[in-house]
C-alpha positions in Angstrom: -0.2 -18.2 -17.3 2.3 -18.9 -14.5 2.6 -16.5 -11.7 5.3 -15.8 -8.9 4.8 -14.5 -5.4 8.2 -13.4 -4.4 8.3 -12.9 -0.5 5.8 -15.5 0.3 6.8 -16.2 3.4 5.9 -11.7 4.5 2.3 -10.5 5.3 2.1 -9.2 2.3 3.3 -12.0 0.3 0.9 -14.0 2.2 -1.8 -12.0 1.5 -1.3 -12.2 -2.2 -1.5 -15.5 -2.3 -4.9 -15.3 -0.5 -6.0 -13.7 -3.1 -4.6 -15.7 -5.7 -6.3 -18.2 -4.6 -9.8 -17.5 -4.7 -12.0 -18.7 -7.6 -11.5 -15.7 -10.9 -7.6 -16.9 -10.2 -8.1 -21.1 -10.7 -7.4 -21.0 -13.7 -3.8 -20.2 -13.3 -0.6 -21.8 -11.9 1.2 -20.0 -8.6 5.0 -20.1 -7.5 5.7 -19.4 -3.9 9.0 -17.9 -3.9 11.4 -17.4 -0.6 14.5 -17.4 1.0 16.6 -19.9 1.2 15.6 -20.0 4.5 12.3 -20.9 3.8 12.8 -23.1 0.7 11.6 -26.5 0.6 8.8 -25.5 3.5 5.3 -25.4 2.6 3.0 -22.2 2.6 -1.0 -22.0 3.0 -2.8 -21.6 -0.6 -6.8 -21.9 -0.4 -7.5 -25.0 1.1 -4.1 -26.5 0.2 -0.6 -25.7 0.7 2.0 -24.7 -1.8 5.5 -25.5 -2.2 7.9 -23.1 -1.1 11.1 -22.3 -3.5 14.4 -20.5 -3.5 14.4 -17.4 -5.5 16.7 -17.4 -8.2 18.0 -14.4 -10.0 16.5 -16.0 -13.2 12.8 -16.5 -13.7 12.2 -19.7 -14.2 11.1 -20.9 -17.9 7.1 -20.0 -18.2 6.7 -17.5 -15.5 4.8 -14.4 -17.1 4.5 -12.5 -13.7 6.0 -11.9 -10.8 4.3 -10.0 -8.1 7.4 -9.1 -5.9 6.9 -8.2 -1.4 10.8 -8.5 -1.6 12.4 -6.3 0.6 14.5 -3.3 -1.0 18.2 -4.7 -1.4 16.9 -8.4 -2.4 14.0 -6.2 -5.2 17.2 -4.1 -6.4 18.8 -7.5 -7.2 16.5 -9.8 -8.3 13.2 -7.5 -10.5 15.5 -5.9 -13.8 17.2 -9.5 -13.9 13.3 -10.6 -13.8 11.9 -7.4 -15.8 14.6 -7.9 -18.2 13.7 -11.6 -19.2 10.8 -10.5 -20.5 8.5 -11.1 -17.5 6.0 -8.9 -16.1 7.3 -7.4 -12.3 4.8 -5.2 -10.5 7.0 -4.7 -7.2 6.2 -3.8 -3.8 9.7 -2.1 -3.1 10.1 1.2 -2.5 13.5 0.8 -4.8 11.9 1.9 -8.5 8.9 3.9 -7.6 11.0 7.1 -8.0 12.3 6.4 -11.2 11.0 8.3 -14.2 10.4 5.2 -16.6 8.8 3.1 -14.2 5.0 3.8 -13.7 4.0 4.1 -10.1 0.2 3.0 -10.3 -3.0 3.3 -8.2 -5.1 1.6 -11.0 -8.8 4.0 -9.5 -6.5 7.3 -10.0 -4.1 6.5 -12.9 -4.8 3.1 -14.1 -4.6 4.7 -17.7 -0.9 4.6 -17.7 -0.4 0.7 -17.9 -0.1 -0.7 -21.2 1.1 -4.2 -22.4 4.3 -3.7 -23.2 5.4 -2.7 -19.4 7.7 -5.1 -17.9 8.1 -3.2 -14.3 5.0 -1.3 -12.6 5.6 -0.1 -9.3 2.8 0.0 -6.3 3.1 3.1 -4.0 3.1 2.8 0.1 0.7 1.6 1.8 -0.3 5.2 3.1 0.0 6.6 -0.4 -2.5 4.7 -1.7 -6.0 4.9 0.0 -4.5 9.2 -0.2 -4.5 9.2 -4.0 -7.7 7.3 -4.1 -9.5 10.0 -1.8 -7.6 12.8 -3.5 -8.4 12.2 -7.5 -12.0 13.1 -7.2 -11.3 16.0 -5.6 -8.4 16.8 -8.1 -10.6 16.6 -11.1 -13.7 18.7 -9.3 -11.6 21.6 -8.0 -8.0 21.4 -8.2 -5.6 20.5 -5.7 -3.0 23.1 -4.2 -1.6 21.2 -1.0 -1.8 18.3 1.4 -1.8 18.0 4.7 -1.1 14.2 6.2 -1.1 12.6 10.0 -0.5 8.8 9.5 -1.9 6.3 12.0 -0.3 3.1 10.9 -0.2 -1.0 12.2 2.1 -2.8 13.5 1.7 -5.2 10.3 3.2 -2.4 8.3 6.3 -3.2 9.8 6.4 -6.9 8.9 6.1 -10.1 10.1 8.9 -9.7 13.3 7.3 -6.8 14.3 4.0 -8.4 14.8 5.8 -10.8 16.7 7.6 -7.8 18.9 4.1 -6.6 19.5 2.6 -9.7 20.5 5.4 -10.7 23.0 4.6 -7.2 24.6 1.6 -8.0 25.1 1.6 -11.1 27.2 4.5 -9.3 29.2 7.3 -10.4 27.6 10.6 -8.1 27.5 12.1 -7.4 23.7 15.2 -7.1 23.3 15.0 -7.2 19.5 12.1 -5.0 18.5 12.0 -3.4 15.0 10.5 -0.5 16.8 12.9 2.6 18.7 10.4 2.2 21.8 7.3 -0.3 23.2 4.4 -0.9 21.0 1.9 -2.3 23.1 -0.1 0.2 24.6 1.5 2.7 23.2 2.2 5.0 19.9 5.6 5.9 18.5 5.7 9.5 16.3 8.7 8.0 14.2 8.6 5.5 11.2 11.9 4.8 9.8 15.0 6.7 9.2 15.7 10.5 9.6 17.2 13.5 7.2 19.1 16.1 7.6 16.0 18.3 8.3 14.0 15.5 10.4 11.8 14.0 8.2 11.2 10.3 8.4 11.7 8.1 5.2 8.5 6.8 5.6 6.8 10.2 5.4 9.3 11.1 2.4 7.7 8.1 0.2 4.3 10.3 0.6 5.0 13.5 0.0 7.1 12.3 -3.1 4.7 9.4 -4.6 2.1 11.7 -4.6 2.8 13.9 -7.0 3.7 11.5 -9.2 0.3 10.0 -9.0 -1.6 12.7 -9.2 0.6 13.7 -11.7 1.1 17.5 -10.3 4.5 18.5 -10.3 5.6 20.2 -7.4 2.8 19.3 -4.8 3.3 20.8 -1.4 2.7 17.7 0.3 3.5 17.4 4.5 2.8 14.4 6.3 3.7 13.2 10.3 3.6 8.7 10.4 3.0 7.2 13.7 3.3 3.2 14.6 0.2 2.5 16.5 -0.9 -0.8 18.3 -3.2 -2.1 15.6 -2.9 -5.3 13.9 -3.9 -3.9 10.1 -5.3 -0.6 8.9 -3.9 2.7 8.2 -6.0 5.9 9.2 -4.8 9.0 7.9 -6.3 12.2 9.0 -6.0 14.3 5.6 -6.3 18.7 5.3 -6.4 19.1 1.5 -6.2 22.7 0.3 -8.2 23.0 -3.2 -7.9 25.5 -5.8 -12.0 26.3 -5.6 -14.0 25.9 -3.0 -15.9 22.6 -2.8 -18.6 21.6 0.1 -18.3 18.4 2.3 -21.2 17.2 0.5 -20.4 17.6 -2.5 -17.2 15.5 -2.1 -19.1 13.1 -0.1 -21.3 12.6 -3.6 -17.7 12.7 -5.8 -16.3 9.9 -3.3 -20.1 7.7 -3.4 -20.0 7.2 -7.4 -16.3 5.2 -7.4 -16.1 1.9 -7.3 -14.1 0.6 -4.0 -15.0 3.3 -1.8 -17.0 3.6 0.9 -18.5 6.8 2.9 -19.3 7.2 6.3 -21.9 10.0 5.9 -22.6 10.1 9.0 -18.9 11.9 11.2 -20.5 10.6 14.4 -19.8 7.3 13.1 -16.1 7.2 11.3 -14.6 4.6 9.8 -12.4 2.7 12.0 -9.4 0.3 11.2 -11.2 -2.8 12.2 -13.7 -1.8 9.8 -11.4 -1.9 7.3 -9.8 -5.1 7.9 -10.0 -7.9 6.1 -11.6 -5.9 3.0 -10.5 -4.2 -0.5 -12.1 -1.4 0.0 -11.0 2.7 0.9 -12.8 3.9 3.7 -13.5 8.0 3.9 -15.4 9.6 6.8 -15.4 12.5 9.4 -15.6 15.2 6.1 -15.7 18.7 7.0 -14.5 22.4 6.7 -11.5 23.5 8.7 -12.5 26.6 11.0 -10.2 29.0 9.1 -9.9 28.3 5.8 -12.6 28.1 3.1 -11.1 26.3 0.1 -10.0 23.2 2.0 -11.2 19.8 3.2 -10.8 17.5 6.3 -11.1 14.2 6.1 -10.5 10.6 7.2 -9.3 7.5 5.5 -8.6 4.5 6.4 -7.6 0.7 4.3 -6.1 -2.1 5.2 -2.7 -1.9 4.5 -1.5 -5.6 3.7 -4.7 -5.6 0.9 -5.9 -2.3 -0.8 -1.9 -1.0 1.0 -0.3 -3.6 -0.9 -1.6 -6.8 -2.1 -5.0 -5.5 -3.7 -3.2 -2.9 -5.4 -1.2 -5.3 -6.8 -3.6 -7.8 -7.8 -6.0 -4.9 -9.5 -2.5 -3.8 -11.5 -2.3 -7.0 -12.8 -6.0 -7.0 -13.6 -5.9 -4.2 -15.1 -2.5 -5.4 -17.6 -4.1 -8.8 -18.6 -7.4 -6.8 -19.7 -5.3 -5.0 -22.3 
């Protein structure tokens, strides 16, 4: 089997070739794809390096997968000419996620949906995803009626140039070109991406809207505010889940303990913080409690690191998940 990392050059395309290239993956051969920027450069693999190449709009002969971190207008280009050739795309982009053929997968929540004959599975955004991990327990114990979202999220969510704005900010450098509408360093910024008509940000749209999808519950009243904050990797999101029964903090905390890739803070004096997370697979939940005025509801923390379990892991664990089949 031959498979493509498309963006390989982005944090995320990075990151997916870090895990490509631990041992359960040997066995196969990786492509580094990129710009033409980029092509003919050399990108770290392991304890080697791989050859960079320019993406064509054909797959190559023998590629059976492409794992796409393209941005949108170069994914709405390049994955159905890809998807369409027969090959296996699970894509990054927020470009297909919406569409009603192409399944948006968290493989812990509705990993059920893949089957072999899929040439295009979409991954949700990186906030999305540790939310419908936390939420499906929940879900399947007492019903879900709404959700309530604040986003804390890195500067790596941004890509590569903003990390780079960030990091000239913070040895004093001025930026003239920052991705962001304001200064990172030392600060936080209550806006992530573009606004509507009614002043919601797209990046708080792809929540409310993947979610449902997910969870697969029509009509979910989902609300969510994302803010840029000066962290290097790891998205917190302080979650208010309204449930259709009542059910304890405890007795989520036990729900949340028997899945595989999650990890509990029991203890709220102790939360789960985005250094925690970093570097690791795993969905961290913590500070679990009641809100003072409602009874069938849950607060909660979470927190992942957005370039693995946000992205790359997902990924990975879709693809896992496809070849098991």
């Amino acid at each position: 089997m031959k498979i493509a990392v498309g963006g390989a050059t982005g944090l995320v395309g990075q990151t997916t070739l870090d895990l490509l290239s631990e041992d359960q993956w040997k066995e196969y051969t990786v492509l580094a794809f990129s710009s033409e920027r980029s092509a003919g450069g050399r990108v770290a693999f392991g304890d080697g390096q791989l050859e960079l190449r320019p993406l064509p709009d054909e797959p190559p002969n023998g590629v059976d997968v492409l794992l796409s971190a393209l941005p949108n207008d170069v994914a709405r280009m390049i994955v159905p000419a890809w998807r369409d050739a027969g090959v296996l795309v699970i894509d990054k982009s927020s470009v297909f996620r919406m569409e009603s053929t192409v399944p948006l997968i968290v493989p812990e929540v509705n990993g059920k949906l893949i089957q072999r004959s899929h040439r295009l599975i979409a991954t949700p955004n990186c906030t999305t995803t540790p939310v419908a991990v936390a939420l499906k327990p929940i879900l399947d114990e007492v019903g879900i009626t709404d959700v309530h979202v604040s986003s804390y999220q890195s500067v790596s969510g941004a890509g590569k140039a903003a990390v780079e704005a960030w990091e000239a900010e913070e040895r004093g450098r001025e930026v003239t070109n920052s991705p962001f509408g304001a200064r990172i360093h030392r600060n936080v910024i209550p806006l992530i991406g573009s606004l509507d008509a009614d002043g919601h940000s797209s990046e708080e749209l792809k929540l409310s809207r993947e979610l449902g999808k997910i969870l697969d519950l029509n009509g979910l009243i989902v609300e969510s505010t994302s803010v840029r904050v000066p962290t290097y990797a790891g998205h917190g999101m302080a979650v208010e889940v309204g449930t259709e029964k009542e059910i304890t903090p405890a007795r989520a905390i036990g729900l949340w303990k028997q899945m595989v890739g999650v990890i509990v803070a029991e203890d709220p004096s102790k939360p789960p913080t985005a250094l925690d997370c970093a570097g690791r697979d795993e969905v961290f939940i913590g500070r679990v409690r009641r809100p003072v005025s409602k009874r069938n509801a849950l607060l909660f923390w979470v927190v992942s690191d957005n370039l693995r379990k946000g992205a790359a892991t997902n990924a990975i664990q879709i693809l896992e998940r496809w070849m098991s089949l």
